[in-house]
Structure formats: structure tokens, C-alpha cells
C-alpha positions in Angstrom: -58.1 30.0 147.0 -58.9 33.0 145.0 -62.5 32.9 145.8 -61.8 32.9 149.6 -59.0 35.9 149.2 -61.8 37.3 147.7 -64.8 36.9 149.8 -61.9 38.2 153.0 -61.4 40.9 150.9 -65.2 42.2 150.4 -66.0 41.5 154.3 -62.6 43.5 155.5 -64.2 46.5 156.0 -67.1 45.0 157.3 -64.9 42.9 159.9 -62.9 46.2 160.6 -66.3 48.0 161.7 -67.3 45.3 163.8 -64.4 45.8 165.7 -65.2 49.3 166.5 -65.9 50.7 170.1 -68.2 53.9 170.7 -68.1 55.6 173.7 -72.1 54.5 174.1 -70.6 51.0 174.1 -68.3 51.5 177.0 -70.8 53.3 178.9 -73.1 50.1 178.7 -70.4 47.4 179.0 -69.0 49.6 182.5 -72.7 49.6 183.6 -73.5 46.0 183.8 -69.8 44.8 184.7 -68.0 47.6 186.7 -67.0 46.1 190.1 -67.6 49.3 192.2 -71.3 50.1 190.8 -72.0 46.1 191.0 -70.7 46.6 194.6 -73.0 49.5 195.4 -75.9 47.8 193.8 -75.5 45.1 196.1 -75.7 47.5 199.3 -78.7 48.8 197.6 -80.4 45.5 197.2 -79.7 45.0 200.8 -81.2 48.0 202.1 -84.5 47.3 199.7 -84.5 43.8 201.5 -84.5 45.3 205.1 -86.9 48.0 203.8 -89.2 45.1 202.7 -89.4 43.8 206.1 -89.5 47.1 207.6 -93.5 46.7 208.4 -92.4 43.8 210.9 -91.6 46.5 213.6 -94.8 47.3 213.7 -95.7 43.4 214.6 -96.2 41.5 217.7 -94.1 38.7 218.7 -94.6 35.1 218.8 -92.6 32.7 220.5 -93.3 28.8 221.6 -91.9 27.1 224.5 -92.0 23.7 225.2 -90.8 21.5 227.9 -90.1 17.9 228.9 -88.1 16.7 232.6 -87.8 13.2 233.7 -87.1 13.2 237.3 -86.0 10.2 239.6 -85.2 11.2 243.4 -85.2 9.6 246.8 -88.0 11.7 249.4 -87.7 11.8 252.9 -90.2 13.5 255.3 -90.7 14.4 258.9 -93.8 15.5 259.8 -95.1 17.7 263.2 -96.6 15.1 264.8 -93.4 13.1 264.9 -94.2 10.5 261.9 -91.3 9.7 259.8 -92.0 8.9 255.5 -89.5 7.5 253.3 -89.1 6.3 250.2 -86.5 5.7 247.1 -86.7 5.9 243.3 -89.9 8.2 243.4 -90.3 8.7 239.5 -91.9 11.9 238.3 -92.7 13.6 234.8 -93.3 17.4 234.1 -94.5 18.2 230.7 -94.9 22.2 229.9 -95.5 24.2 226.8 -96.2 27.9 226.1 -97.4 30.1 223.1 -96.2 33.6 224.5 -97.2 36.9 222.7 -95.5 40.0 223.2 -96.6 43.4 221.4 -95.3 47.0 221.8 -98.2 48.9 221.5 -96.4 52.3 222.5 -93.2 53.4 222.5 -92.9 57.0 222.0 -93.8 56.3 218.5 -90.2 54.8 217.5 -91.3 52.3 215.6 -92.7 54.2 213.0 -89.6 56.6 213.3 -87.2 53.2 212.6 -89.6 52.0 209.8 -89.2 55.5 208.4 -84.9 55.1 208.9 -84.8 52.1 206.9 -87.1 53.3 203.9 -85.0 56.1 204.3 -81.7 54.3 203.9 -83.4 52.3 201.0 -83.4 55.8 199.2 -80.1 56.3 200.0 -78.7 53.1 198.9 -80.2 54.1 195.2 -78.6 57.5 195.7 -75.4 56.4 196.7 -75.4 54.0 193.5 -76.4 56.4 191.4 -73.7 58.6 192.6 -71.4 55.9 191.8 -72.7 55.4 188.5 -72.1 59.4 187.3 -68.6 59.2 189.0 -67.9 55.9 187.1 -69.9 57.1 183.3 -67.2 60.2 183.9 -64.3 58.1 184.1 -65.2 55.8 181.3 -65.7 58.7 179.0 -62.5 60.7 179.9 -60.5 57.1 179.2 -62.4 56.4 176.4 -61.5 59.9 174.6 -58.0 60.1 176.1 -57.3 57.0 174.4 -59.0 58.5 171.0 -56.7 61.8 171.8 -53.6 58.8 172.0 -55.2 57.8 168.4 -54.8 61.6 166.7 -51.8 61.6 168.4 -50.4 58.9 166.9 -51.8 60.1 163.7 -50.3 62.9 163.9 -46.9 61.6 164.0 -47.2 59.3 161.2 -48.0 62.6 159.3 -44.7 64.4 160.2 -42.9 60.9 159.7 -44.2 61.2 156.0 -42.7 64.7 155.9 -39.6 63.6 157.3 -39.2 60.4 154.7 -40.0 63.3 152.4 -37.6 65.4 153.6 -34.6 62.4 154.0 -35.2 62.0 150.1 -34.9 65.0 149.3 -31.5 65.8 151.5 -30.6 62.5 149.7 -31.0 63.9 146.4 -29.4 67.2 147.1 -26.2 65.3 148.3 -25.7 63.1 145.4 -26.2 66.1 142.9 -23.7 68.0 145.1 -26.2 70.7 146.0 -26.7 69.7 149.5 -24.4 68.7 152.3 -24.2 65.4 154.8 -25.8 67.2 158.5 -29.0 68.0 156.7 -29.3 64.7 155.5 -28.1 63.1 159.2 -30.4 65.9 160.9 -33.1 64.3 159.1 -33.0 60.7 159.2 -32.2 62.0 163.5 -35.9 63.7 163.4 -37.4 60.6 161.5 -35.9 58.4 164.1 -37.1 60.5 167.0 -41.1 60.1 165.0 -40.2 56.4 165.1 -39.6 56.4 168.9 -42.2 58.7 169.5 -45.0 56.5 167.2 -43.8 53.4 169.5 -44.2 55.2 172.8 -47.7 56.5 171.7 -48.9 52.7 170.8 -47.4 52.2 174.3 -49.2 54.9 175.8 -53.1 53.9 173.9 -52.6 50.1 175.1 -52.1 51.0 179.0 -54.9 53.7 178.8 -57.4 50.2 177.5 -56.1 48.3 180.0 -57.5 51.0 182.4 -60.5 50.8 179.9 -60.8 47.5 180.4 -60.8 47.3 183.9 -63.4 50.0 184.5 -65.4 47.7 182.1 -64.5 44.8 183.9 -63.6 42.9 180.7 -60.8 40.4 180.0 -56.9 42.7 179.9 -57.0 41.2 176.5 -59.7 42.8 175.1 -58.7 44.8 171.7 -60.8 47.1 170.1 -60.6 50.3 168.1 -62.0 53.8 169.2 -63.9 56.4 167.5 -61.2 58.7 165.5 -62.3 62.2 166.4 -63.4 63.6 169.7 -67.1 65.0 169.3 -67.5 68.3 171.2 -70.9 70.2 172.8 -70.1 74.0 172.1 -73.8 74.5 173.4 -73.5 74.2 177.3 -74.7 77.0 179.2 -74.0 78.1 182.9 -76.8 79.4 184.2 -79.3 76.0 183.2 -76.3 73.8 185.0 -76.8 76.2 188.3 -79.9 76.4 188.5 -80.5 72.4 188.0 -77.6 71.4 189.9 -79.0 71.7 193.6 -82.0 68.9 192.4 -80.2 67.0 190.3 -76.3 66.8 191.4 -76.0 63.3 192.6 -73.8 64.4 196.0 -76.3 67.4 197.2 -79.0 65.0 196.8 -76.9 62.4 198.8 -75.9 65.0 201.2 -80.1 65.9 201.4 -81.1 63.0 202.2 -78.2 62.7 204.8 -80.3 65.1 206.6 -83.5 63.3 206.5 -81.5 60.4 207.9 -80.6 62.6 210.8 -84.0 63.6 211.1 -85.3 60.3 211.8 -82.5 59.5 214.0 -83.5 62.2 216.4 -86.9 60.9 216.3 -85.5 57.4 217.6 -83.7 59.0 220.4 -86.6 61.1 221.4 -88.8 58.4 221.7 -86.6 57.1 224.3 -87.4 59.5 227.1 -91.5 58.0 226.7 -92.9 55.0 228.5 -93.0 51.6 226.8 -96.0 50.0 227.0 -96.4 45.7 225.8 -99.7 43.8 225.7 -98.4 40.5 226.8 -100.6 37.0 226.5 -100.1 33.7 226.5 -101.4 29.9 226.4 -99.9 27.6 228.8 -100.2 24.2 229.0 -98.7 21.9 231.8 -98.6 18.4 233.4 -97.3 16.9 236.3 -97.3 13.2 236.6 -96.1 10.6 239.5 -95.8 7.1 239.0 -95.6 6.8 242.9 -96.2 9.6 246.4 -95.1 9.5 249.5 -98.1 11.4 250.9 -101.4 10.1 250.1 -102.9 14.2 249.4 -100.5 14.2 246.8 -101.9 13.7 243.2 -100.8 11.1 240.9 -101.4 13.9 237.9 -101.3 17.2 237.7 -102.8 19.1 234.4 -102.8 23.4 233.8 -104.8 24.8 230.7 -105.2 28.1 230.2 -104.3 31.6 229.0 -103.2 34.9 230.4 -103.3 38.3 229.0 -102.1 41.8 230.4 -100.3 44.8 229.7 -96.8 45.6 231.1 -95.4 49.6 231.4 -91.8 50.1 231.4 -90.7 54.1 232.7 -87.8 55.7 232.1 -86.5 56.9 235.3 -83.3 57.5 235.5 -80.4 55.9 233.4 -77.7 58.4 234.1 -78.7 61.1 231.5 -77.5 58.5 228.7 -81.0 59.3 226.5 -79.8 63.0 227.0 -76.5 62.6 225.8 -77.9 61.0 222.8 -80.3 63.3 221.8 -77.7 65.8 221.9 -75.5 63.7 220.0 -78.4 63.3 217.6 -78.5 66.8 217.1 -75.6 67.4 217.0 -75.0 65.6 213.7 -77.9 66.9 212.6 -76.1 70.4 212.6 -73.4 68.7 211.0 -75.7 67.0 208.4 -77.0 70.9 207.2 -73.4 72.4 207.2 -72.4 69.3 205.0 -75.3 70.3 202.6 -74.5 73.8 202.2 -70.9 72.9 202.0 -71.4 70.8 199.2 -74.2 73.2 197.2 -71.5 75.9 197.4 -68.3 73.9 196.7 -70.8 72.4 193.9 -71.7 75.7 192.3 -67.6 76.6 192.6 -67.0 73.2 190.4 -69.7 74.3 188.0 -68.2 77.9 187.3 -64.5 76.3 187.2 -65.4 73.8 184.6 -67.5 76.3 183.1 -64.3 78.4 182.6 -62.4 75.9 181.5 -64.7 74.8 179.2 -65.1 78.4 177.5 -61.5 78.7 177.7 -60.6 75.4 175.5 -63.1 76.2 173.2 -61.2 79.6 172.2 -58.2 77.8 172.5 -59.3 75.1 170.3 -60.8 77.4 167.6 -57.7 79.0 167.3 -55.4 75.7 167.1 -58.3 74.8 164.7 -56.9 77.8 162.3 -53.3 77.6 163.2 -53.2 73.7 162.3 -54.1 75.0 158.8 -51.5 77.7 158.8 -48.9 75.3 160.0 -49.9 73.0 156.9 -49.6 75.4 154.4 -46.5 76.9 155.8 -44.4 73.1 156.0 -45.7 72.9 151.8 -44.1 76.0 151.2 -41.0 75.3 152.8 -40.7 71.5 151.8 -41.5 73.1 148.0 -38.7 75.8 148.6 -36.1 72.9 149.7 -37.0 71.0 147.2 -36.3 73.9 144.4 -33.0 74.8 146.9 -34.4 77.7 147.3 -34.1 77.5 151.3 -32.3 75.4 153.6 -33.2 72.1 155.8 -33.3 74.6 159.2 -36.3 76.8 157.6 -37.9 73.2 156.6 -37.5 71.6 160.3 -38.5 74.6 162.0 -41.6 74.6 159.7 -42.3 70.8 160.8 -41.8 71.5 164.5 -44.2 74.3 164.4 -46.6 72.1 162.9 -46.1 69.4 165.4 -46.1 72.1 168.1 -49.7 72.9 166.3 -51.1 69.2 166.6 -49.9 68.9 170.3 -52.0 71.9 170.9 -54.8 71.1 169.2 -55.2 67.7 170.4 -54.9 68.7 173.6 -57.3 71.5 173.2 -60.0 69.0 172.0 -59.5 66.5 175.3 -59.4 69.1 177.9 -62.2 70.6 176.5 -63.8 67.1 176.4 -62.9 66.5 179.8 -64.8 70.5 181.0 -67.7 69.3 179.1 -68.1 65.7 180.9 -67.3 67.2 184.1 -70.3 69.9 183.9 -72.2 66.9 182.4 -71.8 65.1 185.6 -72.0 68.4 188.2 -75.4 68.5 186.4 -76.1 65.0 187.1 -76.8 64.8 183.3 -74.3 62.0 182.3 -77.1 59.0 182.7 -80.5 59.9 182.1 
């Protein structure tokens, strides 16, 4: 039994790391299981399908026709010279088959234009996921580090909890040597109560945020874990690079881009329409007519046909009451709408890079100077817990101490996410998030 306590013992912190969860991790696990990027890469894998078949515009068709009757009838003729023929159950058979082949040779070059569309939409379908995958990477991150900010958080109060059991002995102590009185030692057990309620609300808080974690991961609700305990931040970005890579390398101007070669195309199709088709038809027919019995002695007991035809067949567009027009207007008309879309989206892009930008540099000055007021705030609560402790001050100067130093950690913590959270966001305005 000791041997096993033992051998638990040695592998604890071994077992403890395994449990560990890096942002990398998540990344990965939300990349092969996320239900909206597994969706996407569906639609993807069905445009690549129709792009794989694409060619078969370009090919004639084939079709086979085939044919069997039975007939049974009663005939009755009269012929000019007055003569009268009759008879019943005149049995027949009628056997006919086809091989028909029909190719569009011509038709205002829209078939290339449509085998054009669907390689374009294949592009677009690995755009669009990719798009998805930034959007998704961004939200993993920012849940991933929100519940790490959760995690200093909740360090942070079990920190001023041990100051406040501190500070509840020492108010203890004071009262039963007569140097202190009952409200400081009630005002402190009330602030270590109000760390207790605030240490179970933040556990609260860090399990909901993995449950979003998990489901962006699409991984079992159950799934427990621990996150890294510090929020890692790039001090190092710089404006002008994300600018000037943006327009190639954003994921939604280069959706919106290819929107307009889409567009393109589609006024090519519509185009086409106002130009003559022309088909090369051919075929190989084969019939045969039999009679088991005539009426009419000229008529044959069997009848065979073998043989092919070929030609070529022209279809004009005359008139079809201006609907080609209309289209082609239409066409370009969202064509237009396809360019103002791009710009749209490279300026409101370039506004979402400077914004985050700011932010970013902003959070960094905030959190450089939460960085040196946490340590402030430190040495100011050991001074004053060392001046209650010799009764040199009272319990106010020694909470107010405390609450600056949790006003300090609030601060900084929250410095360190939203500063996070700018980072990722020009990360993914860059289109630099996965690489």
C-alpha cells in the first residue's frame, strides 16, 4: 500500500501535466471537429466535385432509344374500284432502336464561360472555408485566454482571501488582548466572506466559458481540462506591415475579390445568350416492321431500316421579349455591386486594422502601468497589514489597502485579455491566425 501511495505520488505531477490544455491544442482539436468549418468543408468538397466534372460541358451527348409494340387490330378496306377487303386479328410487331448524338459546337462560347463559373466557385468554396477557419481560430483563442484571465482571476482572489484570514487573526488577536474592538473583526470575516462568494462565482464563471470551449471544439460538455496560467502577449505588431498585407491576405477582401470574378463570368453566360446555337446532331437507327398476316398482297410481311444520319441544326435568337437584355443588365448590375462590396470591405478592413491597432497600443500602456502599480499595491497592503499588526494603524487603512490591490489585479487582468483579444483580432484582419 505504501509502494502504490508512493509510485501515485512520483507520477502526480506528471498526471497533472497531462492534463494540461495549450491554446495550440484547442486550435487543432476546433480544426478537425468544429461543426461550422466541417460544414463549410463539406460545401467545399461539393463545389471540387462539380469542378471535377466541369470538362463534361464541353462534351457531346449520348443517348439510346429502344423500342418494342405488339399490335393486334381488325383492317377494313375499300378500294376505288369498288372492291371491299376485310379481315380480323391482323397481328403486327414494330421493333425500333436509336443511338442519338447531340453536340453543341457553338454557343456564344458559354460553355467555356460556365466551366470557368464552377472552377470559379471551387476557389470560392476554399475561400469561404478558410474564412471560416480565421473567424473560428479567433474565437477559440479569445475563449481559450478568457478562461486563463477566469484562472488569474481566481488566483487573485485566493490571494486577498489569504490577506483577509490574515487580517481576521489578527482583529482576533487585538480583541482578546483588549486592543482592538468587535466591527473590525465582523468587517473582516464580511470581506473574507464576500472572497468566498466571489472565488465560487469565478469557478462558476471558468466552467461555462469551457463549456463554450467545448462546443467550439466539438468535444463531449464533460470534457475537463486545465489552461495555461498566464496570458502570453506580442508587444511587436506593427501597423503599417498589417495594411499593406491586408488587401492580399484578409480572408473577406479576398472573398469579396473573387465575388467579382464570379460576376465576371456570369456576365459572360448572359452574353453568350444573344449568339446563335449551333448542334451537330447524328444518329444510328435501327427498325423492323413485321406482319404475321396482310390484307393487301403489295404489303410486306417484313419491314427492316439500317442506317445513320448526321447534320447540323442552328437555333437564332430572335426575339424573346428582351428577357437576354434584362439579364445582362442584371448581370451588370451586380457586377457594380460586386466592386462597391470590395472597396467597402478594403476600407471598412483598413478601419478594423487602425481600431484594433489602437486598442492594442492602448492596453499595452495600460498594462505596463497596472504591471508597476500591482507591485505598488503589494508593498503598500505589507506595510499596512505590518502597521495593524504592531496597532500602529487601524483595520480601515488595512482594507482600503486590500481593495486597492484588488482594484490593481482587476485592472491588470483585464489589461492583459483586452490586449490579447487587439492582438488576435489584427492577427486575423491580417489573415495571419493559420498559416
Amino acid at each position: 500500500m505504501k509502494k502504490t501511495t508512493l509510485i501515485l505520488l512520483l507520477l502526480l505531477p506528471i498526471l497533472l501535466k497531462a492534463q494540461s490544455f495549450s491554446v495550440e491544442e484547442a486550435v487543432a482539436t476546433a480544426l478537425k471537429n468544429n461543426y461550422d468549418i466541417r460544414l463549410l468543408r463539406n460545401d467545399s468538397m461539393v463545389y471540387a466535385l462539380d469542378n471535377k466534372y466541369a470538362y463534361a460541358a464541353l462534351l457531346p451527348s449520348v443517348n439510346g432509344q429502344a423500342t418494342q409494340l405488339f399490335n393486334n387490330y381488325d383492317q377494313k378496306q375499300k378500294l376505288s374500284d369498288g372492291s371491299l377487303r376485310e379481315r380480323n386479328g391482323i397481328k403486327s410487331g414494330n421493333t425500333n432502336a436509336s443511338v442519338n448524338l447531340n453536340w453543341t459546337i457553338f454557343d456564344g462560347l458559354k460553355m467555356f464561360a460556365t466551366k470557368d463559373k464552377v472552377e470559379a466557385y471551387t476557389q470560392y468554396g476554399t475561400l469561404a472555408l478558410q474564412s471560416q477557419i480565421s473567424t473560428t481560430v479567433s474565437e477559440v483563442i479569445n475563449t481559450y485566454y478568457e478562461i486563463v484571465r477566469e484562472k488569474e482571476q481566481l488566483q487573485a482572489i485566493e490571494e486577498q482571501m489569504i490577506l483577509n484570514e490574515e487580517r481576521v487573526k489578527q482583529a482576533e488577536n487585538k480583541l482578546n488582548t483588549g486592543l482592538g474592538a468587535k466591527p473590525e473583526l465582523l468587517q473582516a470575516k464580511v470581506d473574507l466572506n464576500a472572497q468566498k462568494a466571489a472565488k465560487i462565482k469565478q469557478n462558476v464563471r471558468a466552467e461555462q466559458l469551457k463549456q463554450h470551449l467545448n462546443l467550439l471544439m466539438a468535444v463531449a460538455p464533460e470534457t475537463n481540462y486545465d489552461v495555461a496560467d498566464s496570458i502570453p502577449i506580442d508587444k511587436t505588431l506593427n501597423v503599417s506591415e498589417i495594411l499593406s498585407k491586408a488587401e492580399n491576405t484578409n480572408p473577406e477582401i479576398i472573398l469579396a475579390r473573387k465575388e467579382i470574378d464570379i460576376a465576371q463570368i456570369t456576365l459572360k453566360e448572359k452574353k453568350a445568350d444573344q449568339y446563335p446555337v449551333v448542334n451537330l446532331n447524328a444518329a444510328y437507327n435501327f427498325s423492323r416492321y413485321n406482319n404475321l398476316t396482310v390484307i393487301n398482297d403489295f404489303t410486306p410481311l417484313q419491314n427492316r431500316n439500317i442506317g445513320f444520319n448526321y447534320g447540323i441544326s442552328t437555333y437564332i435568337p430572335l426575339f424573346n421579349g428582351f428577357n437576354v437584355k434584362r439579364q445582362i443588365k442584371e448581370a451588370k448590375l451586380d457586377l457594380d455591386y460586386k466592386n462597391i462590396l470590395y472597396d467597402f470591405r478594403k476600407d471598412q478592413t483598413k478601419t478594423a486594422v487602425v481600431n484594433a491597432y489602437k486598442e492594442y497600443k492602448l492596453q499595452i500602456s495600460v498594462l505596463q502601468l497596472e504591471e508597476e502599480n500591482i507591485l505598488l499595491a503589494k508593498e503598500n497592503v505589507y506595510i499596512s497589514s505590518e502597521r495593524f499588526r504592531l496597532g500602529v494603524t487601524g483595520s480601515l487603512e488595512l482594507r482600503e489597502t486590500q481593495k486597492s490591490l484588488e482594484d490593481a489585479y482587476n485592472r491588470l487582468i483585464a489589461a492583459r485579455f483586452a490586449t490579447k483579444v487587439a492582438e488576435t483580432e489584427l492577427l486575423r484582419l491580417k489573415g495571419d491566425l493559420v498559416k
